[in-house]
Each structure stands twice: as structure tokens, then as C-alpha cells.
C-alpha positions in Angstrom: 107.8 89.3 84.0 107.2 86.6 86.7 105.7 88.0 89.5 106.8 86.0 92.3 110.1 86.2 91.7 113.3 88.0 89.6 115.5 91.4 89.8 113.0 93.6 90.8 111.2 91.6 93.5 114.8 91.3 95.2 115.8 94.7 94.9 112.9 96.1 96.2 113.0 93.5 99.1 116.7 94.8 99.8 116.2 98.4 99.9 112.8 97.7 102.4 114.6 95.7 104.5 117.2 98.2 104.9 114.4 101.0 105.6 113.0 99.1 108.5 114.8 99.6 111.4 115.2 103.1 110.2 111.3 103.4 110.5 110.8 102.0 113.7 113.1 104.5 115.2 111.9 107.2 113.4 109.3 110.3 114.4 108.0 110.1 111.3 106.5 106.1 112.6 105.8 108.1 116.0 104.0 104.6 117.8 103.5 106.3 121.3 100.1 106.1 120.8 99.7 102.8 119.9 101.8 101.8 122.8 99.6 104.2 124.9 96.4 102.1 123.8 94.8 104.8 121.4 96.9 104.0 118.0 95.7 106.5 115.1 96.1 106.4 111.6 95.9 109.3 109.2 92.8 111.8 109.1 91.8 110.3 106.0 91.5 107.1 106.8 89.7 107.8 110.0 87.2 109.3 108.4 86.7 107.3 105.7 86.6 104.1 107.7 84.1 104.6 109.9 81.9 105.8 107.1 82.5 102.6 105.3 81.7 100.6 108.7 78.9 101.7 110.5 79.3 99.3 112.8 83.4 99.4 113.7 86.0 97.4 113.4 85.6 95.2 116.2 84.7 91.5 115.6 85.9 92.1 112.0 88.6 89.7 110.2 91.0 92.3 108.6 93.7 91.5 105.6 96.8 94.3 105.5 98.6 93.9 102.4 101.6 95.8 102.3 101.7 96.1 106.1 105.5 96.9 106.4 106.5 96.6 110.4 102.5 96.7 111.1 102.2 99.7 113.1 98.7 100.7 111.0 97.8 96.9 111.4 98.1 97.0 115.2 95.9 100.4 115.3 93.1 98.0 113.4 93.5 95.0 115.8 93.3 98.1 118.9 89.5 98.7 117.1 88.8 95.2 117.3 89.8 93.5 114.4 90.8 90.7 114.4 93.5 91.0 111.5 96.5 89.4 109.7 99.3 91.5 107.9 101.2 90.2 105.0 104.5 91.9 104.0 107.6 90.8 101.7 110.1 91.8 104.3 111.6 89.5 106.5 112.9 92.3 109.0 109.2 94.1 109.0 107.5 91.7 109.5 110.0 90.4 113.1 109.5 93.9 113.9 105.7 93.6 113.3 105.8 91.0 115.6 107.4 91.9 118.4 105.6 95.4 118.3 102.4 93.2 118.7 103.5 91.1 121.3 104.7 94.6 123.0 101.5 96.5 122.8 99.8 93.0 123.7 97.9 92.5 120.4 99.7 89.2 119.3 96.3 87.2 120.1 94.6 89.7 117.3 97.2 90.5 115.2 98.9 87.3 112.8 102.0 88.4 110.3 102.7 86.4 107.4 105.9 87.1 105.2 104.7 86.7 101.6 105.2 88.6 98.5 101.8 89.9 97.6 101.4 87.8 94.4 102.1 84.5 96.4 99.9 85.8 99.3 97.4 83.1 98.2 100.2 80.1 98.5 100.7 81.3 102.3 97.3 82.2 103.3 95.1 80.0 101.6 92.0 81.1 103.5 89.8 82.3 100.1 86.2 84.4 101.1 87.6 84.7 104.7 88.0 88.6 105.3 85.7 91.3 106.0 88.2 94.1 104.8 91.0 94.3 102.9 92.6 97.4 103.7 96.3 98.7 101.2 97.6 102.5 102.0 100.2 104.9 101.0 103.1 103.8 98.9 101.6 100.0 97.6 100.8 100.2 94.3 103.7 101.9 92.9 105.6 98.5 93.7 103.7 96.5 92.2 104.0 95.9 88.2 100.7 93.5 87.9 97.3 95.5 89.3 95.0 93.1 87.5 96.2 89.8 89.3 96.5 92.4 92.7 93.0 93.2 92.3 92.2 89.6 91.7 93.6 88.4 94.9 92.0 91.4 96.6 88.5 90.0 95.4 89.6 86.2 95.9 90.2 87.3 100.0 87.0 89.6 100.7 83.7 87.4 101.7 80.8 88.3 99.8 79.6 92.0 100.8 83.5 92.4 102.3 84.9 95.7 101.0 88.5 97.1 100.1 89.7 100.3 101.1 92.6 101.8 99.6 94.6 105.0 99.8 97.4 106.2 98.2 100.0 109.5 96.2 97.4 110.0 93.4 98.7 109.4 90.2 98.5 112.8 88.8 101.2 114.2 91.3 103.3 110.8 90.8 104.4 112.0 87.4 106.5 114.9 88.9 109.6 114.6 90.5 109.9 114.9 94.5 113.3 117.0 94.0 113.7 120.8 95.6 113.3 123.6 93.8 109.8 126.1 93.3 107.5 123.4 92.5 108.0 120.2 91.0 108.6 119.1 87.2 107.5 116.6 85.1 109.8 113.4 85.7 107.8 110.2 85.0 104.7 108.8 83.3 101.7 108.9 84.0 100.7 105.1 83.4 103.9 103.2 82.7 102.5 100.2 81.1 103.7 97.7 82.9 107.2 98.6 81.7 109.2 99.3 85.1 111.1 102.4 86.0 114.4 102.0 87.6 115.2 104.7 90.3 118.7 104.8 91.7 118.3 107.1 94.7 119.7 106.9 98.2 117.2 109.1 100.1 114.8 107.9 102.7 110.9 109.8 102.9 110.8 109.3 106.3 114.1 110.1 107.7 115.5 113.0 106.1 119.4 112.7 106.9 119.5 109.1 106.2 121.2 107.6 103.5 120.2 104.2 102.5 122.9 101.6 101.1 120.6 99.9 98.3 119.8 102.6 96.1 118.2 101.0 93.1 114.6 99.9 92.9 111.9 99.1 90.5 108.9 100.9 90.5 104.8 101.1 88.2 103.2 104.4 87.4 99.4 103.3 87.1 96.8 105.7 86.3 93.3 106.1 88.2 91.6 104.2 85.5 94.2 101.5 85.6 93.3 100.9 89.3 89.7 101.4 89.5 89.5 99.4 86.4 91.2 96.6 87.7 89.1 96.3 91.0 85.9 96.8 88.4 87.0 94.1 85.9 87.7 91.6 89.5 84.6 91.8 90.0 83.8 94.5 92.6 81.5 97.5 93.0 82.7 101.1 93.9 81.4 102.4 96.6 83.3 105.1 96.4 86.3 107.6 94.9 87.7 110.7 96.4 90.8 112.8 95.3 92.7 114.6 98.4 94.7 118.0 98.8 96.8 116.7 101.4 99.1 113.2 101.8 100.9 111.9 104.9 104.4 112.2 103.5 106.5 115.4 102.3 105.8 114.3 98.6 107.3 117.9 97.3 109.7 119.8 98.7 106.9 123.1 98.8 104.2 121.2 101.2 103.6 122.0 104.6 103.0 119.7 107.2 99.7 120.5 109.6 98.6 119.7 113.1 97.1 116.8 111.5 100.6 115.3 110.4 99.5 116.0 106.3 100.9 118.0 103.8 99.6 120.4 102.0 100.5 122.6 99.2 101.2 126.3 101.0 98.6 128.7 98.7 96.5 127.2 96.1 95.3 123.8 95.9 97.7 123.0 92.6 96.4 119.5 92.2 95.2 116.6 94.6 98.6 115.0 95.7 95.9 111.7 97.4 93.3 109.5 96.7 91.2 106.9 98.4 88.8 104.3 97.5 86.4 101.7 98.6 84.9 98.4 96.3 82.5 95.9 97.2 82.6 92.2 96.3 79.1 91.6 96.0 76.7 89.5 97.6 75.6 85.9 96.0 
């Protein structure tokens, strides 16, 4: 499968394409705080980053891959960072763009349309970032994670560090459908072999109904992606599984103050996880 190009890359790009303007409007992509100055991002990641770096964001050169219309990118560049988003999607990243130059981040925010696996052809700028930061709904598109994590490590500057969040594999092999609780529906690792979905509902906007319905999609397990990172050459730091995720990933969760889902009783399974690698030093 080439990975710069062919069936899936442009069916994918289609169906994104036809989400963004969708998301912009959308609650779900709420941006009244960023516009107000204080942007957020999800619980998780708040707490998680400022573990990771003691000393902030600001003055820190930040790579979002995966940045769709850049709303999480902008809350990075409000820290501080100085940071460029790359995204496959002509129409995100226009929107990116003029959300920037909106909020009056466009001096700290840069976005490059690439698909990830040509990122390197766009941006050549090798050892130049701090942080790579990748969350919710990446990985799942992309059928390659051991190139991914090698253009992850060629980015970072020696002692830079990744973090990553996402649906944790374990609940990814159920279907998101109604009913009681979910069923088994795909596999836990697909092996590189995509699956083909043909489905015309949106995650973020419930009564929408999207036009390009067919996409091709990767089930990796936990030791596919941790092991990819490892065999690129960087050092966990750190791995944590979550009982909450930022989008109604089965139809039983309930959403919280915090804007996460939760299962409603018992904690059935983690439905998140998050990560953080080091490229090491010398």
C-alpha cells in the first residue's frame, strides 16, 4: 500500500473535508473560549501536559499532526507555543487559518496541508520540535504506525517528547451502535489490512448526515503503538488507560461537567489512553 497516495488516502480526505465545516459550527468544537483568550482542551490532556512540562508551553516549538481545523493547536499557541499544525484537509486547514488570524495567533500558529506520511517533504525542518503532540481519532487512520512513529522521532530534538491520546484499543473492537452495551464488531489489531466502513453518521453532530460515506480505517493494538514509538527509538515516560473519552463512543456513556463520557455504573473497561516517549539525549 503506498502511503502517500491511493483509494484510501482520498476517501478519507473526502469524507474530512465534508466534516469540516460541520465541526466548526458545531457545540461539540464549542471555540468560545479560545476566542475569549482562555482556550481549553480536554481534562486529560491538561493534566497530563503540565506534568510532562514543568516548565509550560510557552517559548516551546510545538508539531500537531492531525490538527483538523486547529482549534486544540491554537489553545497550545494561547500557552505560548510557538506551534505548526499539519493536516490532510484542504478545507481544515483554511479554516485553521482563519480561526488563527481571528483569535490573533497567526504570528504563533503556521498550518501546513500535508498528508502525515509526506509531512517530511513539506516541513523539512528535522530535530526542530520540542513536542509533538497527536489526540483523539489519529491513529485509526493511519495504516503504517512504524513509519508514523518514525517521523514522530525524525521531528522531536533530542530530549523533545510525544504526547499522544486517543479511543483505547480495547473498546475500538466493539461497535458504536445503540442498544444495552456494545458488541464485538472489529479486530483488535487489523494487521495492516484496512477495514472499510460505509457509514453516513457524524460523532460530533448527531442529526447530520454526511454525503461520503465510505472510509478506510487500522485497528492497532497497545503493543502495536508503544512498540512502534519503542523500536523509533524513544523512551516511555509514561502509559495510562482512562475510564472516560471526549466523544459519545457508545451509545450507554454519559457525558459530565467535564465534557467526558463515562460508562453510567461500573467501570466496564477503559474506553482512553494516553502516552508520552522521549527521544533521548546524545
Amino acid at each position: 500500500m503506498e502511503l502517500g497516495s491511493g483509494e484510501w488516502l482520498e476517501a478519507n480526505r473526502v469524507q474530512w473535508d465534508e466534516r469540516v465545516p460541520l465541526h466548526v459550527a458545531s457545540e461539540f468544537y464549542d471555540q468560545s473560549k479560545l476566542r475569549a483568550g482562555r482556550g481549553e482542551l480536554y481534562p486529560i490532556e491538561e493534566r497530563e501536559l503540565a506534568g510532562l512540562l514543568a516548565g509550560g508551553l510557552d517559548g516551546k516549538r510545538v508539531l500537531h499532526l492531525q490538527c483538523h481545523f486547529g482549534a486544540d493547536t491554537l489553545v497550545l499557541a494561547q500557552r505560548g507555543a510557538d506551534v505548526v499544525g499539519i493536516d490532510f484537509s484542504t478545507p481544515a486547514i483554511r479554516a485553521a487559518r482563519a480561526l488563527a488570524s481571528e483569535v490573533g495567533l497567526a504570528e504563533r500558529a503556521r498550518f501546513v496541508i500535508a498528508n502525515i506520511y509526506d509531512a517530511r517533504h513539506v516541513l523539512p525542518q528535522p530535530g526542530s520540535f520540542d513536542v509533538v503532540y497527536t489526540t483523539w481519532g489519529t491513529v485509526g487512520w493511519l495504516p503504517d504506525l512504524t513509519e508514523w512513529a518514525r517521523i514522530i522521532e525524525w521531528y522531536l530534538k533530542p530530549g523533545g517528547s510525544l504526547y499522544f491520546a486517543d479511543g483505547h484499543p480495547s473498546a475500538l473492537v466493539f461497535d458504536e451502535s445503540g442498544g444495552e452495551l456494545p458488541t464485538f464488531a472489529y479486530p483488535y489489531d487489523s494487521e495492516g489490512v484496512p477495514v472499510v466502513v460505509d457509514a453516513d453518521r457524524d460523532y460530533a453532530v448527531e442529526d447530520a448526515r454526511l454525503e461520503h460515506t465510505r472510509t478506510f480505517e487500522w485497528s492497532h493494538s497497545l503493543g502495536a503503538i508503544v512498540g512502534s514509538l519503542l523500536d523509533a527509538g524513544l523512551r516511555l515516560e509514561f502509559l495510562h488507560e482512562h475510564y472516560e473519552v471526549p466523544w459519545k463512543m457508545f451509545a450507554p456513556l454519559e457525558v459530565g461537567g467535564d465534557r467526558m463520557y463515562r460508562w453510567p455504573r461500573e467501570k466496564w473497561l477503559p474506553l482512553a489512553l494516553s502516552l508520552a516517549a522521549v527521544k533521548p539525549l546524545g
